[in-house]
N, C-alpha and C positions, 0 to 999 in steps of 0.2 A: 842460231847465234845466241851466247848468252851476255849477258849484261852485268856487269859489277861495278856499283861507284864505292870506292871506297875514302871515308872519312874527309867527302865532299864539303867546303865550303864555298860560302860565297861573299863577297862583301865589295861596298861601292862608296869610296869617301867616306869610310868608317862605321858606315852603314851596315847593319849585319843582315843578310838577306836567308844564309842557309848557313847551317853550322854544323860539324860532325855526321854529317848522313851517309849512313853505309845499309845500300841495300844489293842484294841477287837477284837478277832476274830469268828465270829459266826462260828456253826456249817454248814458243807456243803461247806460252801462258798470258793472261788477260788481267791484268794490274791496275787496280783503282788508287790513284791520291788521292785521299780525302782530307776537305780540313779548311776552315774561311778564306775570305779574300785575306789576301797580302799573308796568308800562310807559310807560302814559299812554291806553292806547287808550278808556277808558270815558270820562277828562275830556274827549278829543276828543271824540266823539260827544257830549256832554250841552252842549259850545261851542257846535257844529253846530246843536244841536235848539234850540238858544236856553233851555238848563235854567240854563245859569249864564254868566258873561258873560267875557269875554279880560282877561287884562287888557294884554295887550301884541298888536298886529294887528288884521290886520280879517275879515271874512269878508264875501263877496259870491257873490249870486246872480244869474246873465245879470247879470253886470256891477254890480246896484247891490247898494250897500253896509246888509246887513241886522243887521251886529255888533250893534247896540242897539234891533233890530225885535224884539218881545213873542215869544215862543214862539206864543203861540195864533195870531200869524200868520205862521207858516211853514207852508209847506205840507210837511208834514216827520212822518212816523210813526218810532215805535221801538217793536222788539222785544225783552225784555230775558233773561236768561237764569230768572229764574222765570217760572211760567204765570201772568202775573196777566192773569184774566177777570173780569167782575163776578160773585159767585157767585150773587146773587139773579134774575140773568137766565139766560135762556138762549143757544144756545151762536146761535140765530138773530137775537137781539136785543143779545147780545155784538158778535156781525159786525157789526149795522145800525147801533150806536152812534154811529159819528162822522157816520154819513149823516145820523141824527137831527138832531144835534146842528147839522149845517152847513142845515137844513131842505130836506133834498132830497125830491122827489116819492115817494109812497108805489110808485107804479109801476116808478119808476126803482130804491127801493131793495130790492125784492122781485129784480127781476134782478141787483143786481150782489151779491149776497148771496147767490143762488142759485149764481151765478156762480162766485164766490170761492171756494164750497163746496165745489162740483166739483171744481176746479183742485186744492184741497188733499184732498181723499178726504174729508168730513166733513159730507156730505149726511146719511147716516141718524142724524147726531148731532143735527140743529137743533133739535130739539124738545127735546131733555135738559138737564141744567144742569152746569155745570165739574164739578162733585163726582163729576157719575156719569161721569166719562169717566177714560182713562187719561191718563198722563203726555204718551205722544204725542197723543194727540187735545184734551189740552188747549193746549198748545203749538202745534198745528195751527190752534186756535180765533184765539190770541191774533194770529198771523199772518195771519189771514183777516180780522181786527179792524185790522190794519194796511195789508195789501195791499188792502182793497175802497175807501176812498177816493180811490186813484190818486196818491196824494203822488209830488209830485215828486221826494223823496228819502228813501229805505227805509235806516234803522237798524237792526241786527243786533248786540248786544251779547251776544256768545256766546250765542246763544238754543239749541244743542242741549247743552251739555255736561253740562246732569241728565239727558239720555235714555241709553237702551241704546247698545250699538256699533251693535248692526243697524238699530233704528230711528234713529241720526244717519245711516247712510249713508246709507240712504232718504231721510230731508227733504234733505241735502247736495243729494241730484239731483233732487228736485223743486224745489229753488229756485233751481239754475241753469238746469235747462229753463222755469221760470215768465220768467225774465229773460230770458231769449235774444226774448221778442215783446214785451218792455216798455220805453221809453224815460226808466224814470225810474233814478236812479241807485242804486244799494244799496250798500252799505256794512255792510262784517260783520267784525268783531272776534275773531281767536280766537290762544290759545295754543299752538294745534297748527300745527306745519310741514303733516303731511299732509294737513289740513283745508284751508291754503291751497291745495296741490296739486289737492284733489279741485275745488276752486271752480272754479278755473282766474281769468280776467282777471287784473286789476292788483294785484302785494301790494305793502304796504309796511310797512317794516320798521321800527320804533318801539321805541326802548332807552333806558331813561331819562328821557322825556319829551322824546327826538330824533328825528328821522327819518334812519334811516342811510342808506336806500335805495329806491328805487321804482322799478317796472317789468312787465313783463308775467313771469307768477308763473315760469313754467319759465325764464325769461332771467334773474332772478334766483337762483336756486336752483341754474340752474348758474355763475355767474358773480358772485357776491358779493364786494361791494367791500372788505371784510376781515375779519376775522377772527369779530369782532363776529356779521357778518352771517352767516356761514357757519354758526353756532353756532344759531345763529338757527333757519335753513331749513335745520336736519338734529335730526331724531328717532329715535334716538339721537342725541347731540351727535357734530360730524364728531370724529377723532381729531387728536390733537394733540402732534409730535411734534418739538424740538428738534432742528437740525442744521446741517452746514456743508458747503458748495457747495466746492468746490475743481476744479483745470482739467480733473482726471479723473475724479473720483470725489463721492458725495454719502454722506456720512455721517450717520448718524442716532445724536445723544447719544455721539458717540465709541467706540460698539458694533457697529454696523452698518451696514457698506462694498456700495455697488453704484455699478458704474459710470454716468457720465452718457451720457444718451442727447441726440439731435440737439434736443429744445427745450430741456433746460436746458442744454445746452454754451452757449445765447444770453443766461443768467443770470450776470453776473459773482461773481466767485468771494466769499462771503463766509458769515454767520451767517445764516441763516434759520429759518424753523417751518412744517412742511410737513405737510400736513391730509389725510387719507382720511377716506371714510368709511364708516361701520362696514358698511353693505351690499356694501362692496367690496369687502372683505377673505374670503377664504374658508379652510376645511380643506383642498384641494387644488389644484394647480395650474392655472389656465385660458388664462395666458398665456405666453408663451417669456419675458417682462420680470417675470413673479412675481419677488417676496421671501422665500425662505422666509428665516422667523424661529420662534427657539425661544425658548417663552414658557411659564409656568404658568396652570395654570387657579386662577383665583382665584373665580367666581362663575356659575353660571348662570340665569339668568333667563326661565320658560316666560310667553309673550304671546300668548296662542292658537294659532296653529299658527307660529309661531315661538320664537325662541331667541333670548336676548340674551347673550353669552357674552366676561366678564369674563375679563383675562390680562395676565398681569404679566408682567417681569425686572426683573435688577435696575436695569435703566435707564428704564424707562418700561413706560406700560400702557393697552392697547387696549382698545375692544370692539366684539365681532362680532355683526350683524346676521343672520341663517342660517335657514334655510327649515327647517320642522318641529324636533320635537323629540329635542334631540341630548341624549346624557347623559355627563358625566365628573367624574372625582371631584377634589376639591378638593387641589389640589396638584400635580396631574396632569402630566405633561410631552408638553406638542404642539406639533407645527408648523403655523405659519397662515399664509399666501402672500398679501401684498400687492403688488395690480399697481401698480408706477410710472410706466407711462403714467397712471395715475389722480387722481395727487399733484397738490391746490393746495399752490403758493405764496406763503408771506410772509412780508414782512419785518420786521427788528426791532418795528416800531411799527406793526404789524397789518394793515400795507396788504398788499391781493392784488396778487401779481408775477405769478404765470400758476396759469388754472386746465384741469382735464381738459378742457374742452371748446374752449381755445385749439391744445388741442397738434395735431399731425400726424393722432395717430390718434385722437383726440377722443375721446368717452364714450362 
């Protein structure tokens, strides 16, 4: 089945929740929303499921027009970000529910139940009830409650971000390897840049109640349409740095002079805002085109075995993304080398003029 909303809105007492969103969705394929709270991605989904209705577009599935077809009959599950199970059933009778419910053969729903169970690790659970299980195995239920119908299109409204790190990585890659043999389409919502990355297929990028962008995730992520989007698919945020292109030279905040190199000499000369980001930047030199800059430490920040490492001047201020744990004291004075083969480009009003992976020496 495939998916089209076309020139979807939404809005509630004036409110503007979605506005002009026209996406396609093929058959199979595995679709990330990416983009903050209150971006739009949950009113999308509940358009979608037929929870609430457009009020500006249409939506269609293989072609016909479902915008005002009942939710009960879409063929359509969602996964939400709480565990919600029936608590009074068990985790076997939780899974078979919707099978019930559409009266399917007792035969039939003993296998795909069994089935289902497998797939997500939650066999020795079926006999227990949500209460006795953990976070992850309840979550694994609801998903099992979702996937054993076969719905032609699979909802995913942040469904891991009450779990652990370790246990989201886990589900992360059992729900891309569940999809890779499934033809129905999914759809999964989340605030993290890395979580689109780890998904992999199609993100798309949702600000406002917009779609900035869409595309297959890594073609995105290097190549973002502005600023907006850059901001978007980088975790830390990319850096963001004032400056002006001249025939020889690119300066940065009227502080800091390096000469141009063969792709931007092809940039006419004027006012730009030129982005790294923060993984790129390091303590020592990797390239002949490094920047060293002399910055203060203003903050560091430990995220398990990394370092998120805050630096100021008096012109602007970075931060660095850095492998294990680094320590320096507040105030500190260091040098931090940004390569500028690396630098996106853009211009006054936030459009990308060239990014790392147009240049020569690419990313």
């Amino acid at each position: 089945m495939s998916l089209d909303l076309k020139n979807l809105g939404y809005e509630v007492e004036g409110e503007k929740y979605l506005t002009d969103v026209n996406l396609k969705l093929e058959p199979g394929s595995f679709n990330v929303l990416l983009g903050r709270t209150l971006a739009g991605k949950t009113s999308l989904m509940r358009l979608i499921a037929g929870l609430d209705r457009p009020t500006a577009g249409s939506i269609y599935m293989d072609g016909i027009d479902v915008t005002n077809i009942a939710v009960q009959k879409r063929n359509i599950s969602m996964v939400y970000q709480q565990f919600i199970n029936y608590p009074n059933l068990t985790v076997r009778e939780n899974i078979a529910s919707p099978l019930i419910i559409a009266k399917t053969k007792a035969s039939e729903i003993t296998r795909r139940v069994n089935e289902t169970a497998a797939i997500l690790q939650i066999e020795p659970f079926l006999d227990r009830y949500p209460l006795e299980l953990s976070g992850g195995q309840q979550q694994r239920t609801s998903m099992a409650r979702a996937l054993v119908k076969d719905a032609s299109i699979i909802l995913f409204d942040e469904p891991l971000v009450n779990l652990d790190y370790k246990l989201r990585e886990e589900l992360r890659s059992e729900l891309r390897d569940l999809f890779k043999e499934r033809n129905a389409i999914a759809v999964y919502a989340t605030t993290e840049p890395n979580e689109a990355m780890a998904l992999g297929g199609v993100t798309t990028l949702l600000h406002e109640g917009r779609v900035i962008q869409t595309g297959l995730s890594t073609k995105v992520y290097r190549n973002p349409i502005n600023i907006e989007a850059a901001k978007l698919f980088s975790e830390p945020a990319i850096n963001l740095i004032p400056g002006r292109l001249s025939q020889n030279e690119v300066t940065f905040d009227d502080s800091v002079h390096f000469p141009l190199d063969d792709d931007l000499s092809k940039i006419p000369p004027g006012n730009y805002v030129f982005g790294v980001l923060p993984s790129h930047i390091g303590l020592v030199p990797n390239h002949d085109d490094d920047l060293e800059i002399t910055m203060r430490m203003q903050l560091a920040e430990i995220s398990g075995s990394e370092t998120y490492m805050h630096v100021v001047n008096d012109h602007f201020n970075l931060v660095l993304q850095l492998s294990g744990v680094i320590s320096y004291h507040i105030g500190d004075s260091i040098k931090v080398y940004l390569p500028t083969h690396k630098l996106f480009v853009f211009d006054q009003a936030g459009n990308t003029i060239q990014t790392p992976s147009q240049r020569i020496r690419g990313n």
